[in-house]
Structure formats: C-alpha cells, structure tokens
C-alpha positions in Angstrom: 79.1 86.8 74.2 76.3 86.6 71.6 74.9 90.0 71.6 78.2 92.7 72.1 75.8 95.7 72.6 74.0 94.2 75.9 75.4 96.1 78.7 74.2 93.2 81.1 77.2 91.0 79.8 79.7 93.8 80.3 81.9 92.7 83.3 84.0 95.7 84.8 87.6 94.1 85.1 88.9 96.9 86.8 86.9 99.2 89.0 88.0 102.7 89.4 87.3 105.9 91.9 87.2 108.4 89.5 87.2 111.1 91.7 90.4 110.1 92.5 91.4 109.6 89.1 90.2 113.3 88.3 91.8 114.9 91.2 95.0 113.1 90.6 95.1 114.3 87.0 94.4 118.0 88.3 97.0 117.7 90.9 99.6 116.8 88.4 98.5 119.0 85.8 98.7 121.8 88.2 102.1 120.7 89.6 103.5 120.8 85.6 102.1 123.6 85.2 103.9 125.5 88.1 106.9 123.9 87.0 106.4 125.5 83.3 105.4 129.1 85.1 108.8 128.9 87.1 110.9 127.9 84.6 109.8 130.7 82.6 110.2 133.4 85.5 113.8 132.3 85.6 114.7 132.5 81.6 112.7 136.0 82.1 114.7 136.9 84.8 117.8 135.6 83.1 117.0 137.6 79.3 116.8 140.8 81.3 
C-alpha cells in the first residue's frame, strides 16, 4: 500500500446496510427514550 490516499486500494472488510444501521439506532434511541419519559411520569406521580 504505496499511496494511502488512493481510494482504489481501499478494501471494505466489513460491508454494512446502513439503513439498517440507522433505523436500528432510532429504534433504540426511541425505546430509551420512552423508558426515560416513564420513569419520570412515575417519580412525578410519586413527588405529588
């Protein structure tokens, strides 16, 4: 690997779907979410 800034020589080792990268991450960032939204209901519900 003479030149490093060829992209020709690049090799992807590990192809990805990054659609299903994204919606993973927006599945699990909604689900920790919810979980943070409930768990403040309850201490609401719990001060009052």
């Amino acid at each position: 690997m003479e030149n490093i800034r060829d992209p020709r020589e690049h090799v992807n080792e590990e192809p990805r779907h990054d659609f299903n990268d994204v919606a993973m991450g927006a599945v699990a960032m909604g689900g920790f979410m919810f979980v943070v939204f409930a768990v403040a209901v309850i201490v609401k519900f719990i001060i009052t």
